[in-house]
C-alpha positions as CSV (number, residue, x, y, z in Angstrom):
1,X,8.2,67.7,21.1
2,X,10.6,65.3,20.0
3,X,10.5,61.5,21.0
4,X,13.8,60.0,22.2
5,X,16.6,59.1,20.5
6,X,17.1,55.8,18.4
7,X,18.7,53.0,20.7
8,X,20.1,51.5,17.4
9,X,22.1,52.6,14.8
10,X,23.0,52.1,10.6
11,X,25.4,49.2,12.1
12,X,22.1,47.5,13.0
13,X,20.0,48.0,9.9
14,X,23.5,46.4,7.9
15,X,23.3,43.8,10.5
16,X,19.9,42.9,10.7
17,X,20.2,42.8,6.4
18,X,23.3,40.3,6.8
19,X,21.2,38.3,9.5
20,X,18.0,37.5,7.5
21,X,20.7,37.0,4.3
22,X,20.7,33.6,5.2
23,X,16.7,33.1,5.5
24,X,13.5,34.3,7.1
25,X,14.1,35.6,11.0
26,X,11.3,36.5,13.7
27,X,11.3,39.7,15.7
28,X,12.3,37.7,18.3
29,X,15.0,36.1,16.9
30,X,16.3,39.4,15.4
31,X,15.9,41.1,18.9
32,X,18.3,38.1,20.3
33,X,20.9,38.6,17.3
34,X,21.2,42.4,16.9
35,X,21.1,42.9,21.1
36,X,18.5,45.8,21.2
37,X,15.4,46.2,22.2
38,X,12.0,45.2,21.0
39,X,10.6,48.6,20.3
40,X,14.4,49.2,18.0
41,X,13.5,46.0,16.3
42,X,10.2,47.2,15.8
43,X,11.8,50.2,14.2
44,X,14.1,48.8,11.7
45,X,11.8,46.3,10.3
46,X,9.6,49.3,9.5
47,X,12.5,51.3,7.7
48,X,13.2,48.1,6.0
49,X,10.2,47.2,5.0
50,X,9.8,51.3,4.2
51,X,12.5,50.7,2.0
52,X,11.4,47.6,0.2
53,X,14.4,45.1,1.1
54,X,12.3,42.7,3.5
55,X,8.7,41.6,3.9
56,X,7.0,39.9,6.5
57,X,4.8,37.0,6.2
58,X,4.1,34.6,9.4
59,X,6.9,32.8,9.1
60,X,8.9,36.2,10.1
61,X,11.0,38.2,8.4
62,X,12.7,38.0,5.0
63,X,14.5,39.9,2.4
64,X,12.7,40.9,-0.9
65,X,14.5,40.8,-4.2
66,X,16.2,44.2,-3.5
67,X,17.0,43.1,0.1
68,X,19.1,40.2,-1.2
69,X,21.0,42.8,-3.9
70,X,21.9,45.3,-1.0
71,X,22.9,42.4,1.3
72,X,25.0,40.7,-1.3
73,X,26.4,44.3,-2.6
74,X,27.8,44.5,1.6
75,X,29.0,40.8,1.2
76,X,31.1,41.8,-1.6
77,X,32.5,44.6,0.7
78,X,32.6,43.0,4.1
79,X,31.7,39.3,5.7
80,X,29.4,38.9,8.4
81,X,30.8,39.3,11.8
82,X,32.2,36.3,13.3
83,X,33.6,35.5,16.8
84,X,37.0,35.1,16.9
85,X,40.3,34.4,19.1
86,X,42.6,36.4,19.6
87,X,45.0,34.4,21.9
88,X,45.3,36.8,24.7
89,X,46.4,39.9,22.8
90,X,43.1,41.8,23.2
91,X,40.9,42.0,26.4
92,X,36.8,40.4,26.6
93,X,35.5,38.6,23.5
94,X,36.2,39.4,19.9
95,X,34.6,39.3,16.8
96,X,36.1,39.6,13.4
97,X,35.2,41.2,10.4
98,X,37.1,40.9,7.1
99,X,37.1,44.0,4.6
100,X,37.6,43.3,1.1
101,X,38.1,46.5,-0.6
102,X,39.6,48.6,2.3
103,X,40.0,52.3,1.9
104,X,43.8,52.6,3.0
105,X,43.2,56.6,4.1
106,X,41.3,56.1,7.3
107,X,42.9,55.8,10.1
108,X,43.7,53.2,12.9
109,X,42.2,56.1,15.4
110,X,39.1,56.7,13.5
111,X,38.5,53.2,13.2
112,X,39.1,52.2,16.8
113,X,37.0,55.7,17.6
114,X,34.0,53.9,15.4
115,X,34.2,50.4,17.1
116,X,33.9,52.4,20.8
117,X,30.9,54.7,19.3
118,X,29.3,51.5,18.6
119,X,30.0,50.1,22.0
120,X,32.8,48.2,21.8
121,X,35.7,48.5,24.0
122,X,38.0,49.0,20.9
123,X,39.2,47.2,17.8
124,X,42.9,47.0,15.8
125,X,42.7,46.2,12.3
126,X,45.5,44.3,10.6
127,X,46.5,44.6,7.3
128,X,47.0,41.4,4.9
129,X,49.7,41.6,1.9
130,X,50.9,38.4,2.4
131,X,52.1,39.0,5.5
132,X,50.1,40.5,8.6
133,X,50.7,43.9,9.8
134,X,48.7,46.5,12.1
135,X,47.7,49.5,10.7
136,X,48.8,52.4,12.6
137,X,51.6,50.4,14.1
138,X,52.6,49.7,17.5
139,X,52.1,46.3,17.9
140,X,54.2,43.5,16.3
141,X,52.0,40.1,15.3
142,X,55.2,38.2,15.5
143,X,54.8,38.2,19.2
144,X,51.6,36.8,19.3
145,X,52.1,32.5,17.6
146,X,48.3,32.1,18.3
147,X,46.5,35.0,17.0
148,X,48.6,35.0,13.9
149,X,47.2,31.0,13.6
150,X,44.2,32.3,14.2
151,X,44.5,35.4,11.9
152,X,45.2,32.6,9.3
153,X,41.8,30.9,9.4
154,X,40.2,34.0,8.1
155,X,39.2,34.5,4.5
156,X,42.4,37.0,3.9
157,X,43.5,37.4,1.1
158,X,46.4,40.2,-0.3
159,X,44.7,43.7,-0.2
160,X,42.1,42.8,2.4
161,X,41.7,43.7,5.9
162,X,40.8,42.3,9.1
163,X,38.7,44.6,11.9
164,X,38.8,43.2,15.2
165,X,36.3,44.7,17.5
166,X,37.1,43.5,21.6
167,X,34.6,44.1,24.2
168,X,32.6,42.8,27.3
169,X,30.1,40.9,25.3
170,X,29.5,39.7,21.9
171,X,27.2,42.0,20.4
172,X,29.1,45.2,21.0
173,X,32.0,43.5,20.1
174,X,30.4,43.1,16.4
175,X,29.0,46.3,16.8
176,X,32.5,47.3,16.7
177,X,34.3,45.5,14.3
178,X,31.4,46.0,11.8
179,X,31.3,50.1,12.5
180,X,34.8,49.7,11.5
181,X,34.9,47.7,8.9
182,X,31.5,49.8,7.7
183,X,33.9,53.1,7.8
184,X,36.7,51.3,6.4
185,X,34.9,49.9,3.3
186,X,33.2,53.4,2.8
187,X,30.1,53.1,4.1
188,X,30.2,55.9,7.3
C-alpha cells in the first residue's frame, strides 16, 4: 500500500539549501520559511542529510561541505527569492528571482505553467539586454514607470533574467518564481 503523496516538492529541497546557505536553521524555523508542514520538513532534512549536504547538531540544521558547493553551484545559476514590487502590474504579492544563465528555448507558457504547479497564481519573466522586455510578449514595460524602477534595483545584468512569481501569499509566490527560474536555468 502506498503512503500519500509528498506535500513538498524539488522547489523546496533547493529552497530549504538556499535558506540554511546563510547559517544553521531549526526545523522550526525551516517549517516557517519553506510554508509546509512539519512532517515535509521532517522529510527533506532526511533526504538532505541522506544526501550528505546538511547535518544536524542542537543548534539546528546546517549545510556540510558538499551542502555549501551545491548551494553555491544554484547561486551561480539563480539568487534567492526575494519579495518584490511590482507597482500594480501583477495581482497579490510578488517575489523575484533573477536567473543568470537563462536557457532562451523555454517558453513564457511553460514557465508561467511551472510557477502555478508550484502554487503560484502565475509569473512573467522579463528579459534584460540592456533594456527590459517580456518574454513571450504582450505586455510593454514602458507603461509601467514603477515596476521598471523597481525592475532596476535587481542584480540584472545583460543576458540575465528576471522570474516574477505573483500570488496570494508569499511563499507560493517564491514557489513560483523559483519553479521558474529552476526550469529556466535547467534545472526541471
Amino acid at each position: 500500500m502506498a503512503g500519500a503523496s509528498p506535500s513538498f516538492t524539488d522547489t523546496h529541497m533547493v529552497k530549504a539549501l538556499l535558506s540554511l546557505e546563510a547559517g544553521p536553521l531549526g526545523r522550526k524555523r525551516l517549517t516557517e520559511t519553506l510554508g509546509v508542514g512539519e512532517g515535509s520538513v521532517r522529510t527533506i532534512i532526511k533526504r538532505l542529510d541522506k544526501q550528505g549536504l546538511i547535518s544536524s547538531s542542537l543548534s539546528g540544521h546546517s549545510l556540510t561541505e558538499a551542502g555549501r558547493r551545491e548551494a553555491d553551484r544554484l547561486l551561480e545559476r539563480f539568487t534567492k527569492p526575494a519579495a518584490f514590487d511590482s507597482g500594480g502590474l501583477l495581482a497579490g504579492v510578488q517575489s523575484a528571482v533573477v536567473v543568470k544563465r537563462p536557457f532562451p528555448r523555454v517558453s513564457a507558457v511553460a514557465l508561467r505553467d511551472a510557477a502555478l504547479r508550484a502554487g503560484a497564481e502565475g509569473a512573467v519573466t522579463i528579459l534584460y539586454d540592456g533594456g527590459y522586455r517580456f518574454l513571450g510578449g504582450g505586455l510593454e514595460a514602458s507603461g509601467y514607470p514603477e515596476f521598471l524602477v523597481n525592475l532596476s534595483s535587481l542584480p540584472l545584468k545583460p543576458g540575465y533574467a528576471a522570474v516574477i512569481g505573483f500570488a496570494s501569499n508569499m511563499h507560493a509566490a517564491e514557489d513560483g518564481a523559483l519553479s521558474a527560474a529552476m526550469m529556466l536555468s535547467g534545472l526541471n
